[in-house]
Every structure is written in structure tokens, then in C-alpha cells.
N, C-alpha and C positions, 0 to 999 in steps of 0.2 A: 376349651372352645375359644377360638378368636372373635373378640368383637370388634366391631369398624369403633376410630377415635367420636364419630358424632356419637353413636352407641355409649360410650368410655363414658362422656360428659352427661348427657340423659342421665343416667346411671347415677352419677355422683350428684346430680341436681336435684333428684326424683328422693336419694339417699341422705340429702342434707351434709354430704361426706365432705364437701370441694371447702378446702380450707379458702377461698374466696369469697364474696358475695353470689350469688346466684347469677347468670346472665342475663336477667329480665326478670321484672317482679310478676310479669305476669304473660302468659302465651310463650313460654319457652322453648315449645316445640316451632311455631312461626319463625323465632330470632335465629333458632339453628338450621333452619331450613336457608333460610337468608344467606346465612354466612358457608353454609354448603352449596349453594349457587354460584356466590363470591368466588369461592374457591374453585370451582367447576367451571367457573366464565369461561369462554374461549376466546376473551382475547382481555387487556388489559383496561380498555376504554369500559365494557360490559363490565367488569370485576371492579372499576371506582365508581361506577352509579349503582352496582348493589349494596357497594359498602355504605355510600352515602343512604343509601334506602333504609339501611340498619342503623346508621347512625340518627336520622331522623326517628327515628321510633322514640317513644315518651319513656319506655317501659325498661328503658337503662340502667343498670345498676351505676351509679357514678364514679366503681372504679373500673369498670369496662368499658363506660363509656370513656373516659380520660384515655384509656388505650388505642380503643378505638376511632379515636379524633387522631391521632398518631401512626395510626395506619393510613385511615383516610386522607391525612394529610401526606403522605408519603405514596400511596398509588397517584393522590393527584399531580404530585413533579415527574413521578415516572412516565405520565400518560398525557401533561397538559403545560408540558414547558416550556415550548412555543407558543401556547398562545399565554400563560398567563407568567411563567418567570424568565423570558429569554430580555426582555428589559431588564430585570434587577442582575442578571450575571452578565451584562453585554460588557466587552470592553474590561473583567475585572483581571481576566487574568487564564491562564490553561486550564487551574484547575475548578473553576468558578464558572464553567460551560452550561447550559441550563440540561444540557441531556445527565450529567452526571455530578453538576457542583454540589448537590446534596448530602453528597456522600462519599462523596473519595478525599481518603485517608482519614475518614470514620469510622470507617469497620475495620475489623480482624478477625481470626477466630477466637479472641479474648473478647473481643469488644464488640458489642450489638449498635446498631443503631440506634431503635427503640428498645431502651434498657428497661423497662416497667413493666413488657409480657414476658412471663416468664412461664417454666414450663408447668404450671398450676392451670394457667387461664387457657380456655377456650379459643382463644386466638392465637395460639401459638405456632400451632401451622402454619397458619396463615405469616406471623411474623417471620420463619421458618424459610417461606417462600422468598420471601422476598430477601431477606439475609444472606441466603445460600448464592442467588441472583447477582449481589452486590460484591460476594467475597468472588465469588470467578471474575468476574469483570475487570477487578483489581486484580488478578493475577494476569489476566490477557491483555493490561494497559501496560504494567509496570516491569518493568528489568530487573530491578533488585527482587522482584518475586518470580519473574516466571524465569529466570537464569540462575539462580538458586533454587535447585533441585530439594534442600530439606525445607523452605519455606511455601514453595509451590502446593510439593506436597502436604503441609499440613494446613492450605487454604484450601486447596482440592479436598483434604476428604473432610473437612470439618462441613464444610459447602455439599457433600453428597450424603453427609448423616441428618443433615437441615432440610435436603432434597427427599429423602423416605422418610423422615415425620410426615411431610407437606402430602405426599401421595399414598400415605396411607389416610391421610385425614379426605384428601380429593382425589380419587381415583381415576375422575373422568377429565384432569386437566393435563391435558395432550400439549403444553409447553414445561410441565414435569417432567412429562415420558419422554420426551426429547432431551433436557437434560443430562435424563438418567440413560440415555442413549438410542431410544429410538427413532426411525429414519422415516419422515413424514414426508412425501413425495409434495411436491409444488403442485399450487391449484391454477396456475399456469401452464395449460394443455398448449401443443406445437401439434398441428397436424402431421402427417407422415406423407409426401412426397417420394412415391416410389422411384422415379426415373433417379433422383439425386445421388450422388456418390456417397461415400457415409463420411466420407471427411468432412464433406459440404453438411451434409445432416446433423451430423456431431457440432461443427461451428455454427450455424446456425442457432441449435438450443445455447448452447453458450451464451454467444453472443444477445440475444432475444432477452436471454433471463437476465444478463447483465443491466440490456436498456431498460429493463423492468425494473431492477434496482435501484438505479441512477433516477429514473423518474420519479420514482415513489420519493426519493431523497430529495429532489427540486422539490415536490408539490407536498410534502408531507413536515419538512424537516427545516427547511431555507427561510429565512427570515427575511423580513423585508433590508436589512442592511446587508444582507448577504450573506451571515453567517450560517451553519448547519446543526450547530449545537454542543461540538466539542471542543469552542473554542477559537480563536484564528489560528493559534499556532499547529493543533490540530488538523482542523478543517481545510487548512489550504494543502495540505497533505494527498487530498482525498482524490487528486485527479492521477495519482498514479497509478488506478487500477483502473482510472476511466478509459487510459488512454487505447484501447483496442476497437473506441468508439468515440469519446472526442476528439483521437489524433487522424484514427484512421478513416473515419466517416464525417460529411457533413450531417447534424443531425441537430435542427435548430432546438427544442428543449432542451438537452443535454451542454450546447454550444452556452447557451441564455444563463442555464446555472453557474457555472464555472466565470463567465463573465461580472454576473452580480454579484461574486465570492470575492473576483480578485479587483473589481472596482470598488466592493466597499469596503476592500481594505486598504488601500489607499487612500480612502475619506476618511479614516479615522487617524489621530494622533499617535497612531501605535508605530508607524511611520513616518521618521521624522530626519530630514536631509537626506532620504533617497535608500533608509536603510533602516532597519526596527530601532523600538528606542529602548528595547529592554534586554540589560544585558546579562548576558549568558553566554554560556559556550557555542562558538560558532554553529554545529549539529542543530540546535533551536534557534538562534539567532537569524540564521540564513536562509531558513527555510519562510520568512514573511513575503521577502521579492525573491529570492530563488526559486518556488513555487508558483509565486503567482504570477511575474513578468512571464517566464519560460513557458507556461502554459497556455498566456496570451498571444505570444510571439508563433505559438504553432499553428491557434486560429485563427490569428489577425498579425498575419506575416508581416504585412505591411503597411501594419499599424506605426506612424511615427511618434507616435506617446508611449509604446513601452519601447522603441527600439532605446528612446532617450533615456529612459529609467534607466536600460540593462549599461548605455557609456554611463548613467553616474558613480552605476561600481565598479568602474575600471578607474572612474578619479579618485575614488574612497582609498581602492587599491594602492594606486602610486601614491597620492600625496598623504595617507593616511594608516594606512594598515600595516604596509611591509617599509621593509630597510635594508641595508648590505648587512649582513654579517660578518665575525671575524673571519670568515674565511672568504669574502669578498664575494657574496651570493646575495641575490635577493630574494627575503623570504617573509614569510609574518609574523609579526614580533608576537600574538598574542592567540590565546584559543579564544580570548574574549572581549567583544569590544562593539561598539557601537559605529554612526557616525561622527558621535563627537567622541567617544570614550572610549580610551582599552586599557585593558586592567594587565600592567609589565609587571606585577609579582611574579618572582621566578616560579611559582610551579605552573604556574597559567600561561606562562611565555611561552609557548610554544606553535609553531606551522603544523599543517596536522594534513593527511589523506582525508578527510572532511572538506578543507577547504575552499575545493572548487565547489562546492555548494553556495561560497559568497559570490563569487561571479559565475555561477551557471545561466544564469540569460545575455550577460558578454563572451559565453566562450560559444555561443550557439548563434549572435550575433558576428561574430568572425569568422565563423564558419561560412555563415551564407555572404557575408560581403567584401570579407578581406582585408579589413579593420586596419591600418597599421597601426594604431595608437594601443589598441587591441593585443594586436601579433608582437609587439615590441614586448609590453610587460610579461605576457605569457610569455613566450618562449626563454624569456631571463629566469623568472620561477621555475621550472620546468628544468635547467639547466642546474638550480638546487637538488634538483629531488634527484634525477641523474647522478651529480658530485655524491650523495649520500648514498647511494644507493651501491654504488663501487666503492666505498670504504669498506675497512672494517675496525669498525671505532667501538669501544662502552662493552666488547662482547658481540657485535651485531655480525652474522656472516658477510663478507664482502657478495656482491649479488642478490642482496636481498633490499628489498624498498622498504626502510621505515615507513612506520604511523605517521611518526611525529618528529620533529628536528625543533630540540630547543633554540631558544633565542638568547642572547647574541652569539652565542659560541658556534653556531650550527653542528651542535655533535645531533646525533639521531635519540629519541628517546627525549624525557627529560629531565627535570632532579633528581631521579630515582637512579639506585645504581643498576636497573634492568631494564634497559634498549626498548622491552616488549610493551613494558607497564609501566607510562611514561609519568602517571600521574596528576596527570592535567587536570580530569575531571573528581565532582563528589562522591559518583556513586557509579549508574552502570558501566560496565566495563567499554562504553563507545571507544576507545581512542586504543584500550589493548591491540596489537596486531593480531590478524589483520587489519580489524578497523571496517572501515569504505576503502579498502583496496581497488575496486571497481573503480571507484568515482576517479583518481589517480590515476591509474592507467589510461583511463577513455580519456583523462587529459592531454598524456603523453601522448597517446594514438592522434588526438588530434592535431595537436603538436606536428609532429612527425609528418601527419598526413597534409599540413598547409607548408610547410618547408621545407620537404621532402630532403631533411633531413635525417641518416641513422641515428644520431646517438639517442635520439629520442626511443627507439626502441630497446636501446638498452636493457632499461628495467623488467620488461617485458621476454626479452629472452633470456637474460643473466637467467630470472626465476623458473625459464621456461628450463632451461640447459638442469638447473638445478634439480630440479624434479620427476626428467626423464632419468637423471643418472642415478637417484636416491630413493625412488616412488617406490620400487619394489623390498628394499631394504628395512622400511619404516616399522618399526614395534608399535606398541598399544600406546606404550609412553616415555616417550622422547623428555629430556631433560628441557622445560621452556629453555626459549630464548636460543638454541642449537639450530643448526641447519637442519637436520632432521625433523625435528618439531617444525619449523614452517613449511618443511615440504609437506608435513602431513596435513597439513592444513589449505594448501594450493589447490587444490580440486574445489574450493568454494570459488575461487575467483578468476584463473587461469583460462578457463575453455572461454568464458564472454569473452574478453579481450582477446586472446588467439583467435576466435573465430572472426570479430571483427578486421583484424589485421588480416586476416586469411583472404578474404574476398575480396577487399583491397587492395593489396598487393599481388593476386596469385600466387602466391606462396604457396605449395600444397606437401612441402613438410612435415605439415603438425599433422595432417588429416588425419592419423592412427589415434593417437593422443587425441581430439574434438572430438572422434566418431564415438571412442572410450567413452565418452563424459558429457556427448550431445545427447540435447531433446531432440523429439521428434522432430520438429522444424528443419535442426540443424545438420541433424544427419541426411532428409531428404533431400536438402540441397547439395548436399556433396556427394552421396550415393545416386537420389535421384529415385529410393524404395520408401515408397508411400507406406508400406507396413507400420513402422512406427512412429507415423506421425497420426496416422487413423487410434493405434489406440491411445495415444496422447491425449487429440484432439476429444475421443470418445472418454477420456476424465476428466476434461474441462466441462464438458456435458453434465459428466456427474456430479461435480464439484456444485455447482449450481443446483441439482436436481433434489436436494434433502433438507427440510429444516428451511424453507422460505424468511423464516418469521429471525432465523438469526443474523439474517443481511439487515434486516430492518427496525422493528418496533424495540428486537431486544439490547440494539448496537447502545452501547454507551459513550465510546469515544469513537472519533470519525477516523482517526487512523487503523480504526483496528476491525474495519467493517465487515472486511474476510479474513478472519482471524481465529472463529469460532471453533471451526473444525478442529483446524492445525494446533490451535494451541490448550485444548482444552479437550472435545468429545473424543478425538480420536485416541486420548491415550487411554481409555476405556472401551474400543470397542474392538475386535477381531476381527475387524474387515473394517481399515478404515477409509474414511472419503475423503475423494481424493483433493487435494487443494488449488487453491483457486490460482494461475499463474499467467496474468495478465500479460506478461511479457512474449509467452509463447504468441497468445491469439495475435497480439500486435504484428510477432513478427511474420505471420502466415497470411495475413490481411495486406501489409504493408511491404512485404521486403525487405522489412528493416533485421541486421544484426544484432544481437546483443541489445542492451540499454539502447532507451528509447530516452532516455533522462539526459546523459551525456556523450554528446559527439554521435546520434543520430544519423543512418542512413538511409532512411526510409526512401523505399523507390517510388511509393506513390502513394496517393489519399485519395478517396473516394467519394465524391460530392453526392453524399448519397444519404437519406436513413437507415439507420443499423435494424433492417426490417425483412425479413424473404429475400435476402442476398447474402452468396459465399462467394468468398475470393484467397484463392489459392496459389501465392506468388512462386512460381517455378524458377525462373532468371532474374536476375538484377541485375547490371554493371550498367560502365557508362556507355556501350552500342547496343545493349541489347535489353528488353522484356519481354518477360513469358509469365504470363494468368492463365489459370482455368478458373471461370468463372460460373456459377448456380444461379439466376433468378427462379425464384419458389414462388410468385406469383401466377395468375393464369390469363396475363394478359402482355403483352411488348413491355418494357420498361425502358427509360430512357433515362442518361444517367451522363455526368461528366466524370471526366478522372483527370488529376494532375502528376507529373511526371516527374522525378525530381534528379535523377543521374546521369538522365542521359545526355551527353553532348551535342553541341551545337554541330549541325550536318543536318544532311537528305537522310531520310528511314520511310520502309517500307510497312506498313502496316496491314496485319491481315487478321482477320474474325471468321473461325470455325464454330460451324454447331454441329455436334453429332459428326465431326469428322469433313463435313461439308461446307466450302466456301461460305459465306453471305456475306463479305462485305470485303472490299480489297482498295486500298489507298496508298499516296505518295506523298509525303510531307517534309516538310523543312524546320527544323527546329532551330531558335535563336539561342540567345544567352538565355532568359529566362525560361523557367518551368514550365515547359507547354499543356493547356487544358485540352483537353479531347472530349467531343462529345461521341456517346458510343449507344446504341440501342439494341438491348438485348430481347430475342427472342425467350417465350416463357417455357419451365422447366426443362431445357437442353443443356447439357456439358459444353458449356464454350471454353474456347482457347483463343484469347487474344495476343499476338507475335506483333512488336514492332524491333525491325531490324535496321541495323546504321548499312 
């Protein structure tokens, strides 16, 4: 016969048997009742004032209770560390956040947190819960565990044998059962709007459950200096999943947060002559004003206090960072360095595919104004990575873009005698090729795209040429470092940049090869069949729609906010859900191609709350836009919109609903981005056309 674990300890209490003290000297059935509530809480604020209800109790035994102050002290940082430890971890460092400084790089599956419950006592379930809690987290933050498949695994399942103690001891604690895999629907109901299309239906939930996220994380999470709790270097991370509603929407709370993020990182010391002061490899170092200028600059375009920040890393750049090489190139002497500081030890000297992360608020800056102090330095850097990119030096195929180009030699790779693994860094593999392949090309593309020069695309098609002639050739496993080894690997980063270039240029060459390897978005705009972008759109719905509680209460570090699924429930379930892919919504709200991070084309932003409104961009260039647009409210809505491709000339502008006229105009567009005010009728299919 099975008995339940409260049963188990009754048992041995009632029996005298528990090689411990007793849990209570007196009313022992009260104390387990207590801590079977604890365990049953539904949420974790409920679960640290029963504990404290239990701990309060006289009737302790004094080596339970010494336990149980250890629990309690451990639900209360899980549950109250904005308001009572985000002062003592402000400022100390990454791993010293108050959402997680407790405990990361405290546990393992060797090592307990709270080492004193052990499997004797009555609390160990409970200790169980929370353990199991900690050791995933740390595999969903760190690289060296979740990219290491035999350490992964044996934090995953030591974490799910921790998980069935706990739920056999609380059966009715429905953030177990989620865990252990169950799919808890959001208590965030979206009415059903029959007229609406289901694309518009689908984005909508999306989007909705997003700002739901994003607020709960302003008003739940945000500190009064601005932080969110993972830290700055974290935290300023955390707008790259916003952006399908702080880039593409006005939306004053969400706008507010990210403001007080990246203003109060600028008031602290942590920045210092215009660039972090702690040094590390570029990948972290870059991300304090790469993050947070860049972000500022998309909702306060013309703001002149970050446009200044983003020239002072063009001056760190020239007069600090980079140098000519021996091969007469300029490049960056170092993966690590400050404003005042960079560390020239040979394995650390090296320029890297990361590095436009140090000036991504100057190359978004040149973009919009045309910079020449700007377009000088770049285009010289840029003219590095081209030269390496058509060698073939160390082993590297000719046509292939290194990672990394060490310093002063500008061979490709670094110390290391393999091109691939350059060695730069201590641990995870950031800098192995690919790398931020991405980040690189959208350089180049931009590059290219303000000079309207070829050789900038070089790299970009050498890889391209590369991979249509060898993509069908590729085995399971190619010898690293070979031309076939990085073909195999080109379908991670290829279609973004081809497709950018694509619409840009009208090129329609590659279309077989994007259509191969587009998302839904990307294939509608080049086919124009909304099929699979509906069901696209319909798992960004679902992506949001399970497990509420693991956007929020459970997130420990702020990078890893939608990470839950992807990196952990789904390799346990048979049907998994589906991941969250900000970049999609972005570009179906906005127009935009590819990254929204680097070299941006976004055709328009919406002055608007992310609320009972879909927008579904059809056309982009520079004569022409095409929207189908959804208000889901039940009354007019009135609404601005800014334009951002289109050229200066006469365009005709016209608004259907339901197929039928309502509104017909002639307008003249200057140099600047012109605003439109537009008012839409409620629940009708609009189509907004404006033509050059």
C-alpha cells in the first residue's frame, strides 16, 4: 500500500522511529498540516508567510527549527528581494542581482544550498522544491551547462528526481506540475472578435500577453534606480524581446521602464568616460551602452544626449580601441578593454564578429544622419573583415568571414592553431565560428548600403555562393574548420542577411534559397501566401498561452525571461511549445527585415498602445506602403503612424475597410519621417496604401 510522504512522517513520529528529534513537542498534527499548506501554496508570497507561521510556533524542536529559519530565510529572497535585498546586491556585480545573487554558483547536483535538511527530516521536500528550482535556473543562465550536453543532463535530471520528492509530498502544487510538465493555460482571457482575420487574432494574443509581461516586470520587478533584478549587465539585455512593442508601438509604461533602466545606468559609476568600467570581453562589456543608448535612440530619436553618448564610441573607437595592422587594416587590437583599459595579451588581442556590439548606437546613428566621422571609421574596419574574409590563411577557406582576426598580424582566428577556435575567451564558446555572424554582416550590409559600394557584399555572397554549391553535399560531420563544416552550419545566419539585402536591393536571386529557410513573415512578403505566416503567427499565441508564472515570478535572471520553454520543459514533453520569437512579431507590426538590433529597416512605428490593435505590413520600400490593419475595439480609434522609407515626393494615400473607400488623400513628403494621423473604424479589415 502507498502512503502519502505527510503519512511516511506521522508514522515515524507517532513510532518514535525518525532518527531526528520529533517536529514539534507538541500538536504535531497542526505543524504538518502547516507545512502541507506551505507546500500547496499557490503562489510563493502565500508559501513564505506559512512558513513564517510555522516558524513562529514555540513548539519547535530546535533542530527543525535551525532548518526551518533556512528555508524561511531562503523563500523570503525568492519572494522579497526588491523590496528588502535589491540595496545590499545594487551595483555589486552580475552575479550579485537580488533576483538570483543567493545562489548562483551555490548549487549543483553535489551541492545543496541548505546543506542541514537532509533526507531524514520532514522538510525535505520542501528543501527538494526549492533546490530542484535553483539547479534549472542555472542550467537556463549558463553556457558552460546548457551547451554541454553531459552537464546539462545531469542538472536536469538530478532537478526532476528533487521535483517527484516535492510532488509526491504536495500533490496539489500546480508550479510542480508545471515543471514536471504540465500546460497551465494563462488566466489572462482575450475575448474572441469574430469579424478579425486569424492572423490579426493570433497577434493580438501575442502581443497583449507580451504587454502583460513587460508590465508586470515595470511594476513588480524595477527598482527605483532602475534596475530589474538580474543585474545591469543582464537587465539592459531585456529590451530585446520588448521590442515588437517598445519599438514598434507607443506605449507610455513600457516606454517609462526601459527609460528608468537606461537612465539609471548612466548614474551609476558602472560607466565611466562614456563606456562600462569593468573589464571583460567585449560580448559583456558592450552590452551597458550598446543596450541602452540604442534603445533610447529608437524612442527618443532625437534625443541629443544619447545621440552624444553613441559619437563618444566612435572616439573610444579611433583614438582608443583599434590600430593598423600588419597588413595595413584597421582593426581592434583587443576582445577586452575598457575606456581607459585593454588587456594586449596575445590570446585576448583579437577583433571579433561581436564587435559591433561596441558601437551599435554609432552605426544606427549613421544610419539615420550620415555621420562622416562615423562612415570614415567604419567603412575602414569593414574593409578588414572583407581583406580576411577572401584569404585563406591558418586553414580558413577563402570566402568564408572569420570570428575573430588576431592582433597585430591580422591573420583570422587567434593563438590557436584553428582559425575556428580562436581562443579568446574563458569559457563559453562566444567567439567559436559562427559566433555573432549576424551582428557582422548587418554591418557590412550597412556598410554597403550607405556607400553603395560592392565589395561590401562580398562576405555575404562569397558564403552565399558557398553554400548553394555544397548545402546538398554536407554529412553529419564534416571535419571543423573545412568549408563543408561551415556550410553546415550557414542556415543559422544566411537567410537574415540575404533577406535584408534582398529588399533592398531587389535582388530576387536568392528567393528559392529565403523561401527554403523563411519564417512565416518572410516568405509572405516574397510569395504574398498568408498561409504560413497564420500558422506562425498562431505559435507566437501559443508560445505565450502556458505556464504564465514562468515569464514572471519564477524568471531569475532577466536575460533569460523567455527561455523556459526552449531550454528546459520542452525537452520533456511530446508536443512542445512553441518559442517565443520576438523578431518575427516585430517584423509583421513594423516592416522591418531581419534584426531589429543592427542596421534596422523598419517601415513604420505605431503611436499607439500595444492594446486591441493588429498590423500587418504587406509592402515596404522607398514609394510605396501597404497595411492591413484590425482595431478590436468597439468604437473609432484614432491613432498616429510614422513612416520611415519612404522618399521625399507627392504619394497618394488611400484607407479601405471591408474593401470600401473611407478616406482618400494627397500628400507631400520631406526629408524627414512623416507622421500621419489615421482613424480607424471598429472591427473592419483595413488596408492602408500610400503610393509615390
Amino acid at each position: 500500500m502507498k502512503i502519502s510522504r505527510r503519512s511516511h512522517f506521522r508514522l515515524l513520529l507517532m513510532a518514535g522511529l525518525s532518527t531526528i528529534s520529533p517536529l514539534v513537542l507538541e500538536r504535531p498534527g497542526k505543524a504538518l498540516d502547516l507545512l502541507e499548506k506551505a507546500g500547496n501554496a499557490d503562489s510563493e508570497a502565500e508559501r513564505y508567510l506559512v512558513l513564517k507561521e510555522l516558524l513562529a510556533a514555540n513548539t519547535l524542536d530546535k533542530e527543525i527549527k535551525a532548518q526551518l529559519e533556512a528555508l524561511v530565510s531562503l523563500s523570503d529572497q525568492w519572494i522579497n528581494g526588491k523590496e528588502k535585498y535589491a540595496t545590499m546586491y545594487a551595483g555589486s556585480g552580475i552575479s550579485d542581482a537580488y533576483l538570483c545573487g543567493f545562489f548562483t554558483g551555490r548549487v549543483s547536483p553535489d551541492k545543496w544550498l541548505i546543506e542541514q535538511i537532509d533526507e531524514r527530516s520532514p522538510l525535505y521536500p520542501m528543501n527538494a522544491f526549492y533546490q530542484a528550482r535553483m539547479l534549472i535556473a542555472e542550467v537556463i543562465e549558463r553556457g558552460e551547462l546548457s551547451q554541454v550536453p553531459a552537464e546539462k543532463k545531469r542538472y536536469y535530471d538530478r532537478a526532476r528526481v528533487l521535483l517527484q520528492i516535492a510532488a509526491q509530498a504536495y500533490p496539489n502544487n500546480e508550479l510542480i506540475q508545471i515543471y514536471l510538465g504540465k500546460r497551465m493555460p494563462w488566466n489572462l482571457s482575450i475575448a474572441e472578435v469574430p469579424a478579425a482575420p486569424q492572423w490579426a487574432a493570433h497577434q493580438r494574443t501575442a502581443i497583449m500577453r507580451l504587454r502583460n509581461i513587460l508590465i508586470w516586470w515595470v511594476e513588480n520587478r524595477q527598482t527605483a534606480d532602475g534596475q530589474f533584478g538580474g543585474g545591469w549587465g543582464d537587465d539592459v539585455e531585456m529590451w530585446r524581446k520588448w521590442i515588437p512593442i517598445l519599438l514598434a508601438f507607443e506605449d507610455p509604461p513600457i516606454e517609462a521602464g526601459q527609460r528608468k533602466l537606461a537612465e539609471g545606468l548612466f548614474a551609476t559609476d558602472r560607466i565611466k568616460n562614456g563606456y562600462s568600467n569593468k573589464i571583460t570581453d567585449v560580448e559583456h562589456t558592450a552590452e551597458d551602452t550598446g543596450d541602452s543608448i540604442t534603445s533610447m535612440m529608437h524612442i527618443s530619436a532625437n534625443d541629443s544626449i544619447w545621440q552624444s553618448r553613441a559619437l563618444d564610441l566612435i572616439d573610444l573607437m579611433g583614438n582608443k580601441w583599434t590600430g593598423i595592422n600588419k597588413r595595413g587594416f584597421l582593426q581592434f587590437k583587443s576582445t577586452y578593454f575598457t575606456a581607459e583599459e585593454i588587456d594586449l595579451s596575445p590570446r585576448k588581442a583579437c577583433d571579433s564578429v561581436y564587435h559591433p556590439r561596441a558601437i551599435q548606437p554609432a552605426l544606427l546613428l549613421w544610419q539615420r544622419t550620415k555621420n562622416k566621422d562615423i562612415g570614415n571609421l567604419v567603412t575602414a574596419w569593414m574593409d578588414t573583415w572583407v581583406d580576411a574574409t577572401m584569404r585563406h590563411a591558418k586553414g580558413k577557406p577563402a570566402g568564408i568571414l572569420p570570428s575573430t582576426i588576431h592582433w597585430p598580424d591580422g591573420e583570422p582566428g587567434g593563438l590557436t592553431t584553428t582559425w575556428w577556435k580562436p581562443g579568446n575567451y574563458t569559457s563559453n564558446p562566444l567567439y567559436v565560428w559562427p559566433s555573432a555572424m549576424p551582428m557582422m554582416l548587418d554591418t557590412l550590409l550597412l556598410t554597403w548600403h550607405m556607400t553603395s559600394d560592392d565589395k561590401y557584399l562580398i562576405p555575404l555572397k562569397a558564403m552565399t555562393d558557398h553554400f548553394n554549391k555544397h548545402r546538398d553535399q554536407i554529412g553529419e560531420d564534416e571535419p571543423e574548420g573545412s568549408l563543408e563544416w561551415c556550410v553546415s552550419k550557414m542556415s543559422s545566419f544566411l537567410p537574415m542577411a540575404l533577406a535584408k539585402y534582398r529588399f533592398l536591393s531587389n535582388d530576387t536571386s536568392y528567393d528559392d534559397l529565403l523561401i527554403a529557410n523563411a519564417d512565416g513573415y518572410l516568405t509572405f512578403r516574397i510569395t504574398g501566401d498568408k498561409s504560413e505566416l497564420v500558422t506562425t503567427m498562431q505559435n507566437q499565441a501559443l508560445a505565450l498561452s502556458y505556464n504564465e508564472v514562468v515569464f514572471k515570478e519564477e524568471v531569475r535572471w532577466t536575460d533569460r525571461v523567455f527561455r523556459f520553454h526552449r531550454a528546459y520543459l520542452n525537452e520533456y514533453l511530446d508536443e512542445p511549445i512553441p518559442d517565443f520569437d520576438p523578431t518575427f512579431l516585430y517584423q509583421s507590426i513594423s516592416g522591418n527585415i531581419g534584426s531589429a538590433l543592427y542596421f534596422p529597416i523598419t517601415a513604420v512605428r505605431w503611436h499607439t498602445p500595444a492594446k486591441d490593435f493588429a498590423a500587418l505590413v504587406v509592402e515596404a520600400n522607398n514609394e510605396a506602403f501597404i497595411a492591413e490593419l484590425f482595431h478590436f475595439g468597439t468604437e473609432a480609434r484614432t491613432l498616429e503612424a510614422s513612416f520611415f522609407l519612404l522618399k521625399e515626393g507627392s504619394y497618394s494615400i488611400q484607407i479601405t475597410a471591408n474593401s470600401q473607400t473611407i478616406d482618400h488623400q494627397n500628400i507631400t513628403i520631406g526629408s524627414s519621417a512623416p507622421r500621419l494621423k489615421l482613424t480607424l473604424p471598429p472591427q473592419k479589415v483595413i488596408r492602408l496604401s500610400i503610393q509615390y
